[in-house]
N, C-alpha and C positions, 0 to 999 in steps of 0.2 A: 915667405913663400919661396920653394926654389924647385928648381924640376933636376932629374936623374937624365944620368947617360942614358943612350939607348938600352934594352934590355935589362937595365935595373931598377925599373919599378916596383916588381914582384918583392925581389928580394931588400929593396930598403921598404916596404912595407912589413915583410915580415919582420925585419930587424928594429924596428918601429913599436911590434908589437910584445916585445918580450920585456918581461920583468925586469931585466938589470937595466934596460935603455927605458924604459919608461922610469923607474928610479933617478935616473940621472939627466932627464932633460925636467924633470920636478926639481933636483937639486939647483937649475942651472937657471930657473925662471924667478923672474922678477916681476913687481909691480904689487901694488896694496889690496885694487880693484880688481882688478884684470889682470891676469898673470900671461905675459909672454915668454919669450925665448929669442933671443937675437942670433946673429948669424955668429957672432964670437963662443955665443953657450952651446950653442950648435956643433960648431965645427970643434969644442973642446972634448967631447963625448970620443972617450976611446972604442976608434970599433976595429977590427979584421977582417978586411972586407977580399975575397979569394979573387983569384983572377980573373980577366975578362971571361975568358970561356967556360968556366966554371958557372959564374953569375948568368949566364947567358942558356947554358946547361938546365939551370933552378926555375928560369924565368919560364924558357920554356916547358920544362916539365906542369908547373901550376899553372900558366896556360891552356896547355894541352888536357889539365885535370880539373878548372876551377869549377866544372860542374859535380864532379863526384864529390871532391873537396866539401861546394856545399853542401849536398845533402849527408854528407859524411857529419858535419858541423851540427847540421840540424838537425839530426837522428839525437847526435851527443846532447844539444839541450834539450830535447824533449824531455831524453832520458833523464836527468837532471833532475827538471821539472818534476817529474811522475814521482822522482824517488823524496821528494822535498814535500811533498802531497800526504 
């Protein structure tokens, strides 16, 4: 478990959720059972992370939007749904 700078929540949740960082914290997990991720496979995941203000910028924006966002989200799976129908 670890918690974000101020104002970067937002944005290491998105970066959390893309394909090349889900790829590589699977690469970086261990265990037989239960598969973990320690703070060393963690912290060896290359990322670019833009400046303060910038992240602060994103944070805000999805803040100020996470309602449209969702129904934005959930319009797109519906659609999904209907066309898998």
């Amino acid at each position: 478990m670890f918690s974000t700078k101020k104002y970067f929540h937002f944005f290491i949740e998105y970066i959390l959720q893309l394909e090349n960082t889900k790829n590589a914290i699977i690469q970086r997990c261990s265990g037989t059972v239960r598969q973990s991720l320690n703070f060393e496979g963690l912290s060896s995941i290359p990322l670019r992370i833009p400046n303060s203000e910038l992240v602060r910028m994103f944070n805000d924006f999805v803040e100020n939007n996470s309602e449209h966002i969702k129904m934005i989200s959930n319009e797109t799976i519906e659609h999904t749904y209907r066309d898998w129908e």
